[in-house]
Structure formats: C-alpha cells, structure tokens
Backbone as CSV, one residue per row, in Angstrom:
resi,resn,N_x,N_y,N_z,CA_x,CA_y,CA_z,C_x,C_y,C_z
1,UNK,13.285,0.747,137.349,13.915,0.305,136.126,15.369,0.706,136.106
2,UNK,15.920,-0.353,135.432,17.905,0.289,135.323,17.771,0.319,133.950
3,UNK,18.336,2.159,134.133,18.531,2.689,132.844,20.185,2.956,132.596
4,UNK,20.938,2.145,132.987,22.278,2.455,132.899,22.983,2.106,131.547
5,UNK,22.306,1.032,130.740,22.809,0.548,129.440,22.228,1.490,128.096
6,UNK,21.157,2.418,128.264,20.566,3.386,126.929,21.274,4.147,126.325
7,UNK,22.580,4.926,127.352,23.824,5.874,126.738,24.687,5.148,125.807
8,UNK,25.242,3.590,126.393,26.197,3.336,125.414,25.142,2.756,124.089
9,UNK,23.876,2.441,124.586,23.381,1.585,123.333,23.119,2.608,122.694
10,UNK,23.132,3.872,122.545,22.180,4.598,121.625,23.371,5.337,120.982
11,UNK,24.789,5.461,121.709,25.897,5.879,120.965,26.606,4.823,119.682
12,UNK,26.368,3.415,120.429,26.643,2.379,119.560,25.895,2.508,118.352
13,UNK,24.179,2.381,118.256,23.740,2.751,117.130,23.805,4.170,116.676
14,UNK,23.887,5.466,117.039,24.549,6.180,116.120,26.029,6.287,115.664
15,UNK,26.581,5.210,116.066,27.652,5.329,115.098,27.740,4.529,114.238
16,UNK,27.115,3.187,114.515,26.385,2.576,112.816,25.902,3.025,112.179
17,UNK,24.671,4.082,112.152,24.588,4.845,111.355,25.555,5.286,110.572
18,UNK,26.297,6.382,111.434,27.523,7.070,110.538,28.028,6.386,109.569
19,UNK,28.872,5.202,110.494,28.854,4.012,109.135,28.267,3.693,108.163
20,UNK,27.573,3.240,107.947,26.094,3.104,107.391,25.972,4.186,106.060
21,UNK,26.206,5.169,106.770,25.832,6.391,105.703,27.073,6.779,105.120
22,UNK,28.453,6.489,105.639,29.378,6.631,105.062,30.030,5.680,104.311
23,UNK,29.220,4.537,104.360,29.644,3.380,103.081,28.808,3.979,101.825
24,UNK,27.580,4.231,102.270,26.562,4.678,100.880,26.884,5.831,100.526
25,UNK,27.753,6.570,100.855,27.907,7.855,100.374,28.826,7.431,99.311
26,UNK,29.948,6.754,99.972,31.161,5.751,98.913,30.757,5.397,97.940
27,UNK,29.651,4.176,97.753,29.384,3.749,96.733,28.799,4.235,95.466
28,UNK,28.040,5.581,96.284,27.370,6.300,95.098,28.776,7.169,94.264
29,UNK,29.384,7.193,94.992,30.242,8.706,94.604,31.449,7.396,93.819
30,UNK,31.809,6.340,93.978,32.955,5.590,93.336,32.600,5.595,91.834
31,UNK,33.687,5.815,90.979,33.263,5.734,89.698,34.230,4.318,88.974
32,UNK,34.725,4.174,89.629,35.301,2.781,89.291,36.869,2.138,89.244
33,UNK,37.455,3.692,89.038,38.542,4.045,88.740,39.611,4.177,89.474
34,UNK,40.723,3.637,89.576,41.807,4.013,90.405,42.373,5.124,90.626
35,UNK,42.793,5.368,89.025,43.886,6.083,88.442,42.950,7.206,87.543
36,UNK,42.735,8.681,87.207,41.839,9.089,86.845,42.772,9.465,85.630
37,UNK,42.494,8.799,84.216,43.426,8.608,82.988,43.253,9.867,82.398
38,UNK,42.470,11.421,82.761,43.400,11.923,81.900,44.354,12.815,82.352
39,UNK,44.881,12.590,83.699,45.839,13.224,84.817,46.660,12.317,84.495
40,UNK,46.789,11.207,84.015,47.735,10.083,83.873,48.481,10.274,82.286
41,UNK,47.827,10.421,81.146,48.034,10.795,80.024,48.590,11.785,79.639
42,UNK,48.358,12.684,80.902,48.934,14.130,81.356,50.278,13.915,81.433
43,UNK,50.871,13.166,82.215,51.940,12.720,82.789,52.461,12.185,81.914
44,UNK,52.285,11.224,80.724,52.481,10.665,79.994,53.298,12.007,78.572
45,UNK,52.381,12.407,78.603,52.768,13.625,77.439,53.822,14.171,77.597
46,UNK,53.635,14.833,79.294,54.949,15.890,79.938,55.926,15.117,79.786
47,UNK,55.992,13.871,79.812,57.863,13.183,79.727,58.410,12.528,78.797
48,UNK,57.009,12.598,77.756,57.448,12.551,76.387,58.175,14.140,75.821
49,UNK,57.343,15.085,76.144,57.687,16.238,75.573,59.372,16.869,76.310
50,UNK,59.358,16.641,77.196,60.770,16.782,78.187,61.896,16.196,77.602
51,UNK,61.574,14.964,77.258,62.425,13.824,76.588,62.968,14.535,74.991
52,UNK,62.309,14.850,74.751,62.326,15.557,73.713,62.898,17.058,73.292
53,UNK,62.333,17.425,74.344,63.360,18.861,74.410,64.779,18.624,74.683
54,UNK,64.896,17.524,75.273,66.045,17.210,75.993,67.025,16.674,74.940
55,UNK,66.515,16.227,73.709,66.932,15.537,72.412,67.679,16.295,71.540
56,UNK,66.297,17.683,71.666,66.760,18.862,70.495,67.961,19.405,70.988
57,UNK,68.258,19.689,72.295,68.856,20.778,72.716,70.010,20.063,72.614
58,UNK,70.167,19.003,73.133,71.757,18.142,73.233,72.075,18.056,71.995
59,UNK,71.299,18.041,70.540,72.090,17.829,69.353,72.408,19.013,68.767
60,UNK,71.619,20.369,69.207,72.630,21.297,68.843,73.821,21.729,69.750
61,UNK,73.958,21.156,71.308,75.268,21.384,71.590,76.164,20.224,71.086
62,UNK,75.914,18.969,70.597,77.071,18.123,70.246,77.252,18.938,69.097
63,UNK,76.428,19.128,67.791,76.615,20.351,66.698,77.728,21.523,66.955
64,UNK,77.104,21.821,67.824,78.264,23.084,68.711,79.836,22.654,68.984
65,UNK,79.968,21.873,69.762,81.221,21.344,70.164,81.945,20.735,68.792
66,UNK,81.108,19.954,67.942,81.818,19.191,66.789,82.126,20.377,66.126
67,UNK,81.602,21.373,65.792,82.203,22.555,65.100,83.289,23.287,65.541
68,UNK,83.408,23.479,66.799,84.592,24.220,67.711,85.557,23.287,67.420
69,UNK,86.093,21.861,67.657,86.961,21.282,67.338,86.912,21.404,65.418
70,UNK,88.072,21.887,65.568,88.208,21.899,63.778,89.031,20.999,63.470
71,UNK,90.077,20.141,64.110,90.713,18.971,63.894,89.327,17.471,63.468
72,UNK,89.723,17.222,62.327,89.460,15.335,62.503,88.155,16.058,61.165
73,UNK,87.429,14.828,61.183,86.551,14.669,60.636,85.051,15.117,61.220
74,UNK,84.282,16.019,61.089,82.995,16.308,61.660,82.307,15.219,62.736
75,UNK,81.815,14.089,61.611,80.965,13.087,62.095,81.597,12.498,63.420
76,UNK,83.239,12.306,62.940,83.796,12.035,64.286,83.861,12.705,65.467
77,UNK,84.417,13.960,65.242,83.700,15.135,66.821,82.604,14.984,67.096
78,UNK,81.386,14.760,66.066,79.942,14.929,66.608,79.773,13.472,67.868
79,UNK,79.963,12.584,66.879,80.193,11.454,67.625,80.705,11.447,69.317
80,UNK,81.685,11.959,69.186,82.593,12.272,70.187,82.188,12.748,71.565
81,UNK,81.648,13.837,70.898,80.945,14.821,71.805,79.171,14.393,72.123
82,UNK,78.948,13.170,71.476,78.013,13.034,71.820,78.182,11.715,73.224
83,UNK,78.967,10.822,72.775,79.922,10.152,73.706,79.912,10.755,75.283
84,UNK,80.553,11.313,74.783,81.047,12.577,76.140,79.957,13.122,77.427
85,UNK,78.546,13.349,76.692,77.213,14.002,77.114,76.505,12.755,77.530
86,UNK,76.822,11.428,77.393,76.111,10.616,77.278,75.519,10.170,78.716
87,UNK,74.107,9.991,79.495,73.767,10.038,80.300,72.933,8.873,80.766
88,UNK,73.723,8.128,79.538,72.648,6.305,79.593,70.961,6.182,79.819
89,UNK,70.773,7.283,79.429,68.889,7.047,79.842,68.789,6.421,79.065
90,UNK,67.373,5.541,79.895,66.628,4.634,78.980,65.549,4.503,78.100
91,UNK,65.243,5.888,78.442,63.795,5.796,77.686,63.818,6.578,75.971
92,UNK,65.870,6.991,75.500,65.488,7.590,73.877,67.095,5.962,73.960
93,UNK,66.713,5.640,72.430,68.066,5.358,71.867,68.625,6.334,71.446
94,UNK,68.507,7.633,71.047,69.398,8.587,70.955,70.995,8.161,70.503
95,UNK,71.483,8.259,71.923,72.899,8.101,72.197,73.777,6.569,71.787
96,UNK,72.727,5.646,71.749,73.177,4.709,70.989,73.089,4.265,69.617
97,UNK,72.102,5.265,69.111,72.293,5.475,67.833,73.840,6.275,67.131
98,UNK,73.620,7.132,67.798,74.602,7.789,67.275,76.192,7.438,67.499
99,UNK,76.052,6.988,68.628,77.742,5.502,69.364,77.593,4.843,68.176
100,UNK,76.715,4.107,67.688,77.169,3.097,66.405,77.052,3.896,65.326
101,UNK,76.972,4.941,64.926,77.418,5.763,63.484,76.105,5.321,62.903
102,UNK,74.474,5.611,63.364,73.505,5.101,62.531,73.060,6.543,62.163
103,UNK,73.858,7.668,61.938,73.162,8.964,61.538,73.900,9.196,60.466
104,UNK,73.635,10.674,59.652,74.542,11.066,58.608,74.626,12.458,58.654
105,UNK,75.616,13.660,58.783,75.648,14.780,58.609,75.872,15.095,57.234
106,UNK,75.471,15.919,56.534,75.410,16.141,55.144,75.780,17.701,54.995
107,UNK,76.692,18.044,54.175,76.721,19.427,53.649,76.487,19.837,52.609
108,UNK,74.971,21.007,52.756,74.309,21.131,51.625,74.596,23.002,51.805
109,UNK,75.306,23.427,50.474,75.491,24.886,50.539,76.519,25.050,51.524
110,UNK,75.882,26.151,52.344,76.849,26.378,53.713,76.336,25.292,54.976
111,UNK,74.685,24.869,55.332,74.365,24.400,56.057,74.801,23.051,56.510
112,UNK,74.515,22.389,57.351,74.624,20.917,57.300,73.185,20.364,57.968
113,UNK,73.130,19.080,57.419,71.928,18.185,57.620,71.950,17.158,58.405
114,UNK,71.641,17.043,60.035,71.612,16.093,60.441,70.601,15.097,60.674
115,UNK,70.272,13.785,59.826,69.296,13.029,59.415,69.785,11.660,60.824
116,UNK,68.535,11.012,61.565,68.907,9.854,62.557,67.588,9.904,62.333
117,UNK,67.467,8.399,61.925,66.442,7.346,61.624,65.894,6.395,62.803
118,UNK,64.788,6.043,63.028,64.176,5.150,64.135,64.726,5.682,65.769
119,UNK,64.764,6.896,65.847,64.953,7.514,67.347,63.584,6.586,68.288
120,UNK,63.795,6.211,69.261,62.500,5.688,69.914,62.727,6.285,71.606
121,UNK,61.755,6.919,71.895,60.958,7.976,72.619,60.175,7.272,74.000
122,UNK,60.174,6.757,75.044,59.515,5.746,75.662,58.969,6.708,77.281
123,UNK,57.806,6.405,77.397,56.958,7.182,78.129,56.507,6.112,78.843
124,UNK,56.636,5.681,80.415,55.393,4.778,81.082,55.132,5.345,82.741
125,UNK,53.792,4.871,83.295,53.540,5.513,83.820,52.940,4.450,84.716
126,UNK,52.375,4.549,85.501,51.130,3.291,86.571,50.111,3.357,85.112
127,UNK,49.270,4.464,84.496,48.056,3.799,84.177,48.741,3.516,82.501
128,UNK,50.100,3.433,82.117,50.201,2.948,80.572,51.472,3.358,79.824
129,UNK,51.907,3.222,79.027,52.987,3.112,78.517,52.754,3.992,76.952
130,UNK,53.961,4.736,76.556,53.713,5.556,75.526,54.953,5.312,74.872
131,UNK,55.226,4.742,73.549,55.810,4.466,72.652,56.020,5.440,71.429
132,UNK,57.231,6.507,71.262,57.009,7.059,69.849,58.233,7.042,68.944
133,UNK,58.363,6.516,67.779,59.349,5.960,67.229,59.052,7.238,65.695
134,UNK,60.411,7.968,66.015,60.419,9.322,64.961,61.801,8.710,64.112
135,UNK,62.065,9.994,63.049,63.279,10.584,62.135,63.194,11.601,62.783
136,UNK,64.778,12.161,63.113,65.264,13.479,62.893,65.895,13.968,61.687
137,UNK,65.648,15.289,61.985,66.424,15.981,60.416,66.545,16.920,60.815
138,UNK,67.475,17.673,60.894,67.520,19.090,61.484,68.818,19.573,60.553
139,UNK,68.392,21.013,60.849,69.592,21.821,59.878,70.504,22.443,61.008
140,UNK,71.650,23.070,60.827,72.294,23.572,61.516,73.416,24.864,60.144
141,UNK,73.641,25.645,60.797,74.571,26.765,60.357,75.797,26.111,60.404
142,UNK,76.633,27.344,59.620,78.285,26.670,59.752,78.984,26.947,60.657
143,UNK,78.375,27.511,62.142,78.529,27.603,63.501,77.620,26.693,64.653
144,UNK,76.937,25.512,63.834,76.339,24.751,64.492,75.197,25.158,65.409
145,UNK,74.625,26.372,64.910,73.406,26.745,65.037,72.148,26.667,63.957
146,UNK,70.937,25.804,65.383,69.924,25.289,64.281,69.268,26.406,64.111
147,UNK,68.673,25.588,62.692,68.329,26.721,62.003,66.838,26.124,61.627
C-alpha cells in the first residue's frame, strides 16, 4: 500500500478543524457591535468637559487682561482680548459670540456680571454626536477674578 498522501491529508483536516472551531468560537462570542457605546460616550463626555474647562478658564483671563488695560471702555478690552486668544475652534461659538458683542458685562456693587446667551458646545465621535447649547453667567471681582 502507498501511504505517502495520510501526513498531508490529516494536517489538511486538522487545520479545518481549527478553522472550524475558530469561526464558532467568533460567532458565539460576537455581540453585534462595532463600537462598544459606553467607551464611546466616554469620549464623548471627556471633550465636552475639556471644551468647557477650556471656556471657563479663557473668560477669566480675557476678564483679567480687560481689567489690566484701564484705558477705553471694559466691554471693549474684553472684546479685544478675547479677539486676540481667538483659536477658531469649531466645536464652541464662544469667540464668535463675543466678536459680534452678543454678551453683556454688568456692574453690580463692586463685582461684575458676565451674562453670554446660546453658547453651543459640540462633541462628535465615530459612534455619535453630542450637542449642548448653555447661558453663561459668571461673576468676577474688581481684579477680574471669578468668584
């Protein structure tokens, strides 16, 4: 008898097997999902919340700077200095709110009140998109520290 063909045939079928068992292992274990949404939502939050820090902190240094210049009118330094910082991102109107004069600084006592209406906040990601449309109001000292 010629037994010369049993090595490759019996390697051939155990590696269909393998196959075999490594498709069904797949299918049981797939849950359907590409993107596992709450690692994605995750992501979503962190660059909302970043965005945001990033909001607070720049309006008490334009606050800051508009106070150090003591020439002109407030709103106009704030303006100015917000101008100046401006970094064209796309995801706050921020900075173009405040380029067209859609805010109001107010002096109440010693403090001042800075009020900006319809700020919009934009978060997207592969698994979705996050939309948050606020008011600011923040106080500041008569050294342009919030308070």
């Amino acid at each position: 008898m010629n037994r010369k063909g049993d090595v490759p045939t019996t390697l051939v079928f155990v590696g269909a097997l393998i196959l075999v068992i490594t498709a069904l292992w797949i299918f049981a274990t797939y849950d359907g999902r590409f993107v596992q949404p709450l690692e994605s939502s995750d992501l979503l939050f962190n660059s909302e919340k970043a965005i945001d820090s990033y909001i607070n902190s720049n309006l008490e240094i334009f606050m800051k700077e508009a106070k150090i210049i003591s020439s002109g009118n407030l709103e106009d330094n704030f303006k100015a200095s917000a101008n100046k910082h401006d970094l064209r991102i796309e995801n706050t109107n921020l900075f173009g709110l405040i380029r067209n004069g859609k805010f109001s600084l107010i002096l109440e006592g010693e403090d001042y009140v800075l009020r900006i209406d319809n700020v919009i906040i934009k978060s997207e990601n592969e698994s979705g998109k996050l939309v948050r449309i606020f008011n600011i109001e923040l106080r500041f000292d008569e050294n342009g520290n919030r308070i």
